[in-house]
C-alpha positions in Angstrom: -24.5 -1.9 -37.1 -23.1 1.4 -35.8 -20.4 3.1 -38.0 -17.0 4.4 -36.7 -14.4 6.9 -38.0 -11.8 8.1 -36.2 -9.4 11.2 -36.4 -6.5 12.5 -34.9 -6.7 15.4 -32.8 -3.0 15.4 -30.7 -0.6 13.1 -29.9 -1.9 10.0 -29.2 -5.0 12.2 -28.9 -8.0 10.6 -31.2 -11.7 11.5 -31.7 -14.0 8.7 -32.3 -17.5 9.1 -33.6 -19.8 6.4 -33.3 -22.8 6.6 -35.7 -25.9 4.9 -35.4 -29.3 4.8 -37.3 -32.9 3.1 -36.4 -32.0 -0.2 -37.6 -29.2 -0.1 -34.5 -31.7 1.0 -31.8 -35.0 0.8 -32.9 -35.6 -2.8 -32.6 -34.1 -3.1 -29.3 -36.2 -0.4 -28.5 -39.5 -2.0 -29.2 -38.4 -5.0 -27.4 -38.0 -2.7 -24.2 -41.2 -1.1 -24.6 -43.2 -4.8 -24.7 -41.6 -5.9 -21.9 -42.0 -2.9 -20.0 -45.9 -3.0 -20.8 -45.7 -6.3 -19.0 -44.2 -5.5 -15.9 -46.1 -1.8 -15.6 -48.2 -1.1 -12.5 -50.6 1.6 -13.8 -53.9 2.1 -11.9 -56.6 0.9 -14.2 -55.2 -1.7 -15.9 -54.9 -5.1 -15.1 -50.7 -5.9 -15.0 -49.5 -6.7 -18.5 -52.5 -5.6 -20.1 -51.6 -1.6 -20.3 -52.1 -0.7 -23.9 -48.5 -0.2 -25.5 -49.2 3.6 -26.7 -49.7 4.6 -23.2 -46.3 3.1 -22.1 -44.9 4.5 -24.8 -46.5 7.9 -23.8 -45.1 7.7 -20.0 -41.7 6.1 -20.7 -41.1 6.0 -24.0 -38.8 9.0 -24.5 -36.7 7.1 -21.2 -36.6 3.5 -23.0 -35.6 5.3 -26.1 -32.6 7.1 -25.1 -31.6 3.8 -22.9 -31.3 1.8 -26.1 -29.9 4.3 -28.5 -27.1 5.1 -25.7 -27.2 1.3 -25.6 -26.3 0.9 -28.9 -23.7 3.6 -28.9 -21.3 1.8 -26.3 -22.2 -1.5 -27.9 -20.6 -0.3 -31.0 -17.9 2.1 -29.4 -16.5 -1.7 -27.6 -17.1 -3.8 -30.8 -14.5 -1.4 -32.5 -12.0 -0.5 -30.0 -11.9 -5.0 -29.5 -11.6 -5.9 -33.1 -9.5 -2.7 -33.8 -7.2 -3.7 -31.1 -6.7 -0.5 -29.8 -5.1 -0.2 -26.7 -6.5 3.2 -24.4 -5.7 5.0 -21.2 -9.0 4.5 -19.0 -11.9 5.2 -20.7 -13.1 7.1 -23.9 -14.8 10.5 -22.7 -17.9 11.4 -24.6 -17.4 14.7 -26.1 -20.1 17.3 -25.7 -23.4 16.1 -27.3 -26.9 17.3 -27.4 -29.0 14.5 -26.0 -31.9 16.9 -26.7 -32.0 15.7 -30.6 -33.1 12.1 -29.1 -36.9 12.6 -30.0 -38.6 9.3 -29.4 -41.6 10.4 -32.0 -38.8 11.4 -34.5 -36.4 8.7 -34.7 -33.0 9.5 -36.4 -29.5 8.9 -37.4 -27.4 10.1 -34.7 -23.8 10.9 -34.1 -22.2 10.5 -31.0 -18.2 11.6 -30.7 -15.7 10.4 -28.0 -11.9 11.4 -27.8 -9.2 8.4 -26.7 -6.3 8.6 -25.5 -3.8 5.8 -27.2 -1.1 4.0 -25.7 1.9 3.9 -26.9 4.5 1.4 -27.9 7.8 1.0 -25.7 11.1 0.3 -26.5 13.2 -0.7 -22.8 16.2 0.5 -22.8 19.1 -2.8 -23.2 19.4 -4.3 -19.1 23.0 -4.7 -19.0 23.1 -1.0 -20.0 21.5 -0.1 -17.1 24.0 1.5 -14.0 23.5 -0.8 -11.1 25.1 -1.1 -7.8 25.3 -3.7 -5.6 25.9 -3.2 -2.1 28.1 -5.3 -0.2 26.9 -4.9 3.4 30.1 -5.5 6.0 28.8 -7.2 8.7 31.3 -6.6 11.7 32.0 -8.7 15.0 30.7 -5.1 16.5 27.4 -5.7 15.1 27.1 -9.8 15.8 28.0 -8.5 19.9 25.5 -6.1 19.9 22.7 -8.2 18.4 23.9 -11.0 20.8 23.7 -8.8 24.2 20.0 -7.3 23.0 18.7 -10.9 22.8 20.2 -11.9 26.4 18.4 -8.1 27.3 15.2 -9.1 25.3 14.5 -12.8 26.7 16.3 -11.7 30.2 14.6 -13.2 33.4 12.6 -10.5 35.1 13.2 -10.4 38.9 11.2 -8.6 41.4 12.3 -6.5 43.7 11.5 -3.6 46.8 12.8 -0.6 45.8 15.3 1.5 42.6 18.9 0.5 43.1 20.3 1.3 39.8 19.9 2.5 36.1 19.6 -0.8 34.9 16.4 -1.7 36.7 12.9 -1.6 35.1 10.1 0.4 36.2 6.1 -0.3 35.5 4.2 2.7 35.8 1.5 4.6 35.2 1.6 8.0 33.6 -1.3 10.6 34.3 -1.5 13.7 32.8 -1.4 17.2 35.2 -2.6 20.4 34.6 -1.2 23.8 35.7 -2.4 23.3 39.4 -0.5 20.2 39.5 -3.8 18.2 40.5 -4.6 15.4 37.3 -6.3 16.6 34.6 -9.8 15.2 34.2 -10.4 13.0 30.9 -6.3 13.7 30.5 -3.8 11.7 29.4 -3.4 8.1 31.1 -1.0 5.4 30.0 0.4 2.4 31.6 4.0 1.7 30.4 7.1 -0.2 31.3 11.1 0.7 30.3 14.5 0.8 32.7 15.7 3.8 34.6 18.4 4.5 31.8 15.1 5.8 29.7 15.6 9.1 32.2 18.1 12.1 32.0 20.9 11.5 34.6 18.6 14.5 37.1 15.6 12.2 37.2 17.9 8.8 37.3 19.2 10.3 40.8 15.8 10.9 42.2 14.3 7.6 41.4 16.7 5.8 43.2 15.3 4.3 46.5 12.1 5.0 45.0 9.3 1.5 46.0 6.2 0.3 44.2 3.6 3.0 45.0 5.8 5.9 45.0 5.0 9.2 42.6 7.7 10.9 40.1 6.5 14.5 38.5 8.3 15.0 35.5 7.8 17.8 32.3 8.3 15.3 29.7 10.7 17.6 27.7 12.8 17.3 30.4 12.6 13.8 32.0 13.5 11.8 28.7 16.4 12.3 25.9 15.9 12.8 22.4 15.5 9.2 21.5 14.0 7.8 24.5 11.6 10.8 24.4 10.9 9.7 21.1 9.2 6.1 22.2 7.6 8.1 25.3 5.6 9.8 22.9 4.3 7.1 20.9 3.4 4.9 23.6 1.3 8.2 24.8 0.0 9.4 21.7 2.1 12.7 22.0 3.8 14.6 19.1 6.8 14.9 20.8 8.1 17.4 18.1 5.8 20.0 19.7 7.5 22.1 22.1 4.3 22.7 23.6 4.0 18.7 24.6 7.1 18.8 25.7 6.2 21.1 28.3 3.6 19.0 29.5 3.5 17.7 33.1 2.9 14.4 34.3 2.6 12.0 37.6 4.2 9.0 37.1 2.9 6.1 39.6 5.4 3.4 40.1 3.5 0.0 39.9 5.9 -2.3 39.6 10.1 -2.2 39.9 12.5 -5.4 38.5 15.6 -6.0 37.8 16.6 -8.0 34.3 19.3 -10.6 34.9 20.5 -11.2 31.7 20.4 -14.4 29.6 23.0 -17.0 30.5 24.8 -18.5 27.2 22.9 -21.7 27.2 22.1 -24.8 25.5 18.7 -23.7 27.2 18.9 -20.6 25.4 19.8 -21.4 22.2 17.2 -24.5 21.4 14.7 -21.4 22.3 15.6 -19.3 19.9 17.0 -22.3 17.2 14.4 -25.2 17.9 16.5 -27.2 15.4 19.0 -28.3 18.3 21.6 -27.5 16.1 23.7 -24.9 18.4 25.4 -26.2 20.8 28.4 -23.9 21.7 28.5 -20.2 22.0 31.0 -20.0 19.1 27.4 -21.6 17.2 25.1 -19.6 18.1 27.8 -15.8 17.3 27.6 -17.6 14.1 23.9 -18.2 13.7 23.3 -14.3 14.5 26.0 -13.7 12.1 24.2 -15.2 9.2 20.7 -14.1 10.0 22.1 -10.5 10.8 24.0 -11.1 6.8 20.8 -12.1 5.6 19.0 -9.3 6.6 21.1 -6.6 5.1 21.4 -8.9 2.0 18.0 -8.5 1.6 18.3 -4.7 2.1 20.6 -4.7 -0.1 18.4 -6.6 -3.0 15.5 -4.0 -1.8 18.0 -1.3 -2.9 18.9 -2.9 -6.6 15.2 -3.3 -6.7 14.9 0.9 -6.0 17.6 1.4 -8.4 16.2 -0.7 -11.3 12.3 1.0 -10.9 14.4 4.3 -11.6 17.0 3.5 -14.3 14.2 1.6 -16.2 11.8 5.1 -15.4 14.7 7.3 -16.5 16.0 5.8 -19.5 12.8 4.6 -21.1 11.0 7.3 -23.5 7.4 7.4 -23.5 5.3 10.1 -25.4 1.8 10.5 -23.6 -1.4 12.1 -25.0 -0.9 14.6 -21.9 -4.0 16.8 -23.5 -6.3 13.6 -23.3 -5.0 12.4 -19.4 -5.5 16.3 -17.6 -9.0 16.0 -19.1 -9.8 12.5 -17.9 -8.0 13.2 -14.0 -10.4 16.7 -14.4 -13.4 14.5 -14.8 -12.5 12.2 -12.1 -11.7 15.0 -10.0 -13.3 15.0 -6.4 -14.9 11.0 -7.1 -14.4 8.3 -4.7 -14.8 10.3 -1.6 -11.8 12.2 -2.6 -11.4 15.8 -2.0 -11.5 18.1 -5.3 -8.5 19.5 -7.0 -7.7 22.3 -8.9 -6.8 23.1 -11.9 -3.3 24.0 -10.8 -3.3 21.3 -8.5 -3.8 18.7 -11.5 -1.3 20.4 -13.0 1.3 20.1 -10.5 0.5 16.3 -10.0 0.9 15.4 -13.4 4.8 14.7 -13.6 4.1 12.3 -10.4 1.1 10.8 -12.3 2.9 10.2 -15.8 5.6 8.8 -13.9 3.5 6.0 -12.2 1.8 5.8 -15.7 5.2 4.8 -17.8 6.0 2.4 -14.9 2.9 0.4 -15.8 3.5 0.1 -19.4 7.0 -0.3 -18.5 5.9 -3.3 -16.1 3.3 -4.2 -18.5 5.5 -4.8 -21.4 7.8 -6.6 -19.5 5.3 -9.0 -18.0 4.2 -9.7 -22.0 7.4 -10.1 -23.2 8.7 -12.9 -20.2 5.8 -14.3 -20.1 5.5 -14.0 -16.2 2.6 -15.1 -14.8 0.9 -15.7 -11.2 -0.4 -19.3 -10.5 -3.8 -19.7 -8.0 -1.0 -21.6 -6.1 1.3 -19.4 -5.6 -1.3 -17.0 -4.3 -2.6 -20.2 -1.8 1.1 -20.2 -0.5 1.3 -16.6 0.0 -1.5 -16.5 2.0 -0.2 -19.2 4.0 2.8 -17.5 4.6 1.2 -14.2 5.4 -0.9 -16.0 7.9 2.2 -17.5 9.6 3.6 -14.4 9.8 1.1 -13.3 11.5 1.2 -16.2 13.9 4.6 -16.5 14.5 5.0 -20.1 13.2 6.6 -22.5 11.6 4.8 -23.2 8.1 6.1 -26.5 8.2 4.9 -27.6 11.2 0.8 -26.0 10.5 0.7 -26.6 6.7 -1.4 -29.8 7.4 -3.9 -28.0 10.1 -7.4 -28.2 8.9 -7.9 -24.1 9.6 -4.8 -23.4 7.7 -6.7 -23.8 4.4 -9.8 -23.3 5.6 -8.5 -20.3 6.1 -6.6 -20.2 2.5 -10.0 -20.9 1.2 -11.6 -18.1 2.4 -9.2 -15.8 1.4 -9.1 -16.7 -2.3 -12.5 -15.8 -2.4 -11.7 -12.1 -1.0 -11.3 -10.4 -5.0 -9.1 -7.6 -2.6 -7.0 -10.2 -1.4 -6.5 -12.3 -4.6 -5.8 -9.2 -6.6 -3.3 -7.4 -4.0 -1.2 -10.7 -4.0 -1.3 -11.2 -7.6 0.3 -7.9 -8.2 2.6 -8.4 -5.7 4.0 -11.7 -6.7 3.8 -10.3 -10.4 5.9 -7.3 -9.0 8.2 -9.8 -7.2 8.7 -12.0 -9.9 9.1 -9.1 -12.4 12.5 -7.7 -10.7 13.7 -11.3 -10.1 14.0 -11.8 -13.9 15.7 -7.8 -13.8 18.0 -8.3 -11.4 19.1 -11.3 -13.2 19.8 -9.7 -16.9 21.4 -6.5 -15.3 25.4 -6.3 -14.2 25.8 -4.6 -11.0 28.9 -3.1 -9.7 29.7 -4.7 -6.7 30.6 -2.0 -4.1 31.1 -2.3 -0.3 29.9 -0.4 2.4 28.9 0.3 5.8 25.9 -0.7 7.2 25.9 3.2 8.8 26.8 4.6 5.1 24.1 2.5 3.9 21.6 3.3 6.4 22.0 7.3 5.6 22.1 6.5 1.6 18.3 4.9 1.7 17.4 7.8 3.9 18.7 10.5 1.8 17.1 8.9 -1.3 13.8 8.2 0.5 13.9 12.0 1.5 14.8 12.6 -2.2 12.0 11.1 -3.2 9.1 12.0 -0.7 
């Protein structure tokens, strides 16, 4: 049985040497060797009749170090299990001479590892913590809006000759042109659709009067406004930023011209978009946008108490970390996985991000322990239901019962990815539901523009 000691080396910093003689390795040695005598293909022998000194004479000084290096982790795992002792990663082995392994001279051998320990937490008290909670006003403004987009958005498309007015929508076809105005081969094309609005007031005028087959030339910089210009250059794959693209010109082929007429206030309308046949009256349906508009920024809002809690818990809980120990393990992971090598001074420069991440998992950690939270294989079956609904666009209620449904649940619980991505984030979930419930937040009210710019400035903050 291999023999461990253990000394300290830095904070949290521990060297572990793992000592083992022939009795540790040896016999698992010469079971190896037989075995391997067995299964050896050698020319000249018959299989499994190759005399044991000649295996041991070809692969011997292989086997050997196998099962001595074997032996080594065997006992390095046995005594960081019964010890109890919790570590960052991995143990790295220290430098050894693996040279000393001598198959004809077997020895006691000494192999040394440095640990890096985890520490014990203490969370700071939750109803210490300074919380705000964000009142969201939702204004009559706001419910109007919301109401006039939907008429826009489920509007009846009419067809019609020719451009009469901003509000009309053009299909067309963009097609990129070079310097000689003719189209640029392999260029840019790109079918899109928006209304006549989408163009500065110069290039509104000239596509009035304009019919299904007529041509616009436009500079893009110029033919669109900041925002609109924006959504041009997504739908064509063009860093708008770029002066450059902004400079570049394009034919724009008018396939198609309608006109929107806008969605009556209905019972037809509303049973659309609230199947329950529960609005009736307009007065219903301001109301029903009201509350869905409410619960969306509430929502927000929680998202935002959420933010707040990950950085009062980061900023008020100290942790001391064997720092020595973690910039030698990220060195030797450095450039792994595909991923592109850093330097020293990068690793350096990384490391407040990385210890950061690394307290909130033993922040998490600790708090998953001490609440006992936990992730049921059901809860993971209804979140892939209601992932796959979302993707679908239905009701779960109406599909839970459909034979694919959970053949389709089934498969996915047997995707480890899948399983382990929703665990964690059900665990993350449930984690700052039982925070948000033990901290007092000051209630506060604001803006939904105030708010808006507050998340952005913070995201920016933070990025």
């Amino acid at each position: 049985m291999a023999t461990i000691t253990k000394e300290s080396i830095g904070t949290l910093h521990e060297k572990i040497t793992v000592k083992v003689d022939t009795a540790d390795y040896l016999p698992g040695f010469e079971k190896a060797l037989k075995e391997y005598s067995k299964k050896a293909n050698i020319p000249g022998f018959r299989p499994g009749m190759v005399p044991k000194g000649m295996v041991k004479k070809m692969y011997g000084q292989s086997l050997f170090m196998d099962e001595v290096l074997k032996s080594v982790d065997k006992g390095l795992i046995d005594y960081l299990q019964n010890e109890k002792i919790e570590i960052f990663a991995q143990p790295l082995p220290m430098d050894t001479d693996m040279a000393k392994l001598d198959v004809n001279n077997p020895a006691e051998y000494n192999f040394d590892f440095e640990v890096g320990l985890k520490p014990e937490i203490e969370l700071p008290a939750m109803d210490s913590l300074k919380i705000t909670g964000y009142n969201i006003k939702v204004t009559d403004e706001m419910v109007k809006e919301q109401v006039e987009k939907l008429q826009n958005q489920y509007a009846n498309r009419i067809g019609k000759t020719e451009v009469d007015n901003e509000e009309d929508f053009l299909t067309v076809t963009f097609s990129e042109l070079g310097a000689d105005g003719e189209k640029v081969e392999g260029g840019i094309v790109k079918h899109d659709s928006f209304p006549v609005k989408y163009f500065t007031e110069n290039l509104r005028k000239e596509a009035i009067d304009k019919k299904e087959g007529d041509t616009l030339q436009i500079t893009l910089g110029d033919a669109f406004a900041e925002k609109e210009l924006e959504y041009v250059g997504q739908s064509l794959g063009v860093d708008v930023k770029d002066e450059a693209n902004k400079q570049k010109q394009f034919e724009l082929a008018i396939t198609m011209v309608q006109e929107y007429e806008k969605r009556a206030l209905d019972e037809s309308f509303f049973n659309q978009l609230f199947p329950a046949g529960d609005v009736k009256t307009e007065e219903d349906f301001s109301n029903k946008i009201k509350e869905d508009i409410q619960n969306y920024w509430a929502a927000q809002s929680r998202n935002q108490i959420h933010d707040q809690l990950f950085h009062q818990l980061v900023d008020n809980t100290s942790v001391n970390f064997p720092d020595e120990f973690l910039k030698k393990w990220l060195k030797v992971q450095n450039g792994q996985d595909g991923q592109p090598a850093k330097t020293d001074e990068q690793i350096e420069k990384d490391m407040p991000s990385f210890l950061n991440q690394l307290k909130w998992t033993l922040i998490s950690d600790k708090i998953v322990v001490d609440q006992s939270i936990s992730v049921a294989p059901e809860e993971i079956q209804a979140f892939a239901k209601q992932q796959l609904m979302g993707y679908m666009g239905g009701n779960i209620q109406d599909m839970d019962d459909q034979p694919w449904v959970n053949d389709y649940v089934e498969r996915m619980m047997k995707d480890r990815r899948f399983v382990e991505d929703s665990y964690n984030r059900i665990q993350s979930q449930k984690l700052f539901e039982w925070a948000e419930k033990e901290v007092k937040p000051e209630d506060k009210d604001i803006s939904v523009e105030d708010f808006t710019k507050m998340v952005e400035e913070h995201q920016h903050h933070h990025h």
